[in-house]
N, C-alpha and C positions, 0 to 999 in steps of 0.2 A: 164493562162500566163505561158511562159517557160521562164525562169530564163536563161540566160547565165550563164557557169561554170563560179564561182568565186575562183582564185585563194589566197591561203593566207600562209603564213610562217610566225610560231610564234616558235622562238628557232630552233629544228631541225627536225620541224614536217609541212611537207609540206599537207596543204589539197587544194582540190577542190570540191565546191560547187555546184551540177548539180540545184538543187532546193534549193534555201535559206532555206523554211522552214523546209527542213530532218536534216536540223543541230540540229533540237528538237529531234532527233530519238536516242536513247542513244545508242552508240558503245556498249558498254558489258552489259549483267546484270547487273556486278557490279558498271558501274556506273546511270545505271536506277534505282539500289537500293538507291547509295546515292542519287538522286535525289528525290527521293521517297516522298511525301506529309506526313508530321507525324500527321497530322490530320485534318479532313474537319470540320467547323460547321455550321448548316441550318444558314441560315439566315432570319428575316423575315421582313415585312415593312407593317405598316396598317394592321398587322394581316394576310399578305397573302407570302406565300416562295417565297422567292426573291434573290435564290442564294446561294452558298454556301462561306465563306469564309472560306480560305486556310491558313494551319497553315506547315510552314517548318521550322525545327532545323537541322545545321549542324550535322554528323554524324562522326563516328570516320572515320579518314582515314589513312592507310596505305601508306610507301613509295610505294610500289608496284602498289598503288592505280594513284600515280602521272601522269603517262605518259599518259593514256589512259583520265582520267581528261583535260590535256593538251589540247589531239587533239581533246575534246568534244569542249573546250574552244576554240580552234582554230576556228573551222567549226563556231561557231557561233558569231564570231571577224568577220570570213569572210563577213559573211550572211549578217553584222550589217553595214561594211564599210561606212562612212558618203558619199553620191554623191556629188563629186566633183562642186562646186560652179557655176562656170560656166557653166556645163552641168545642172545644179538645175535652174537659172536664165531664162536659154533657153527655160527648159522644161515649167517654169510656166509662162512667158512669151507667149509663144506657145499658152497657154491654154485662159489666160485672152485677147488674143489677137481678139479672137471671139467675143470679146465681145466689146458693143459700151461702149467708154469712151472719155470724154472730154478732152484736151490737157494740162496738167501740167506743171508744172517749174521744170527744170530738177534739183530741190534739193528735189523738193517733190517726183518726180520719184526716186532719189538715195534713197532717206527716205524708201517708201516705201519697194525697192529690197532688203534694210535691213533687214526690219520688216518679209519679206519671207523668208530671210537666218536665220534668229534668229529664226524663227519658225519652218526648217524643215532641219537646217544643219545637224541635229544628225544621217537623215534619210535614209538609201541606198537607189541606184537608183531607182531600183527594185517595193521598197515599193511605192517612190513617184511617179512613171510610171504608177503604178496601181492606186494611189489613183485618177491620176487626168483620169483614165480612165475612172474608178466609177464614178465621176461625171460627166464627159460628157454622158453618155451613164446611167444617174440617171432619172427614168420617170416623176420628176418633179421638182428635181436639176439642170439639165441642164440648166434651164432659166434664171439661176440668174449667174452672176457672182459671183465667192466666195471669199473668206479672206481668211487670210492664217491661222487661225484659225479651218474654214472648211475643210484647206487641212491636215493640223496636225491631225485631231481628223480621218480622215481617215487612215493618214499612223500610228497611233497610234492602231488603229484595227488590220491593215495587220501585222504588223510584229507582233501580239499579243504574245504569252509568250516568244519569244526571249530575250528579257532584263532583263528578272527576271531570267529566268534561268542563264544568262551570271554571273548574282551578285551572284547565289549559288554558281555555280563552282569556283567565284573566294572566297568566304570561304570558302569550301570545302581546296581549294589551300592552303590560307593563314594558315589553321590551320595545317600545315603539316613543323613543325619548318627546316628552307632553310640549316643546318647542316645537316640533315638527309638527305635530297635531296641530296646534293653535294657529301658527302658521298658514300650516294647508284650511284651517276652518276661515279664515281672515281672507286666502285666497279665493276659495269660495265664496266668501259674501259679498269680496268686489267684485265678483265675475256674474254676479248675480244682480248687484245693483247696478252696474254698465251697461246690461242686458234690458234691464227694468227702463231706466233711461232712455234706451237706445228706442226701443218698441214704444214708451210716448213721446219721444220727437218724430219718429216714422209716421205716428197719428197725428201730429200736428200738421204736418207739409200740406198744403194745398194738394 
């Protein structure tokens, strides 16, 4: 699947998305470090390894650290974009429509279109385009008409570590008291406009 670029602006950090899932790809080291797993441990079930559980503690951060945090967080605001309701109805509509169903009363039909918006509103286009591709093209899914149950626990896959990492970065964020922020942003725009100044009195001198 190729992802249409997704556009997003969060504050003054414009990004675009060519593939939802590179929004996991950490901009700098530094913030691959903070994201960094502070520790793994087996896990086991019936006596047989069944995975590992994942253990993360926020880590100190830096003003400096802020901006680049940011447009981590951005790219992956973008990725996550809830699809638009309408476009979401169509699509699973679309899908169930293959399939033989008896005629209902159109409160049971409204019921249920709820029952698939409450189950997959959270989820970008993207992910639910794919899920219900998966099942159609499933070697022994195909047959059944599904729930929107079936279709969640799909798009629940695809976007896989997207949502956990969005909740890090926003502690990461949050632990970074907004004085200091504001500050270092203030810092910045005098350093920028002394600069600005500085470069037309340079052009003015003889």
């Amino acid at each position: 699947m190729q992802p249409s670029p997704l556009p997003c602006c969060s504050g003054n950090h414009a990004v675009a998305v060519a593939d939802p899932r590179t929004a996991l790809s950490p901009l700098t080291e530094r913030v691959g470090e903070l994201l960094r797993l502070t520790q793994t441990i087996p896990r086991y079930r019936d006596g047989e390894f069944d995975g590992v559980i994942e253990l993360w503690e926020p880590r100190p951060v830096t003003v400096s650290d802020v901006r680049d945090l940011q447009r981590q967080a951005a790219m992956i605001e973008a990725a996550m974009t809830p699809m638009e309701s309408g476009r979401l109805l169509a699509r699973i509509l679309s899908l169930l429509a293959q399939y033989r169903s008896s005629e209902l009363p159109s409160a049971v039909e409204a019921a249920i279109a709820e029952d698939w918006l409450d189950d997959l509103a959270e989820f970008p286009e993207w992910a639910v385009i794919e899920a219900c591709r998966q099942w159609r093209r499933h070697p022994t899914k195909f047959r059944f008409r599904p729930l929107p149950g079936d279709i969640r626990n799909l798009c629940v896959e695809i976007v896989g570590r997207l949502p956990i990492v969005a909740d890090r970065l926003r502690a990461l964020l949050a632990s970074v008291p907004k004085a200091e922020i504001l500050e270092s942003t203030a810092d910045r725009a005098t350093d920028i406009r002394n600069r600005v100044v500085a470069l037309a009195n340079a052009r003015r001198m003889p």
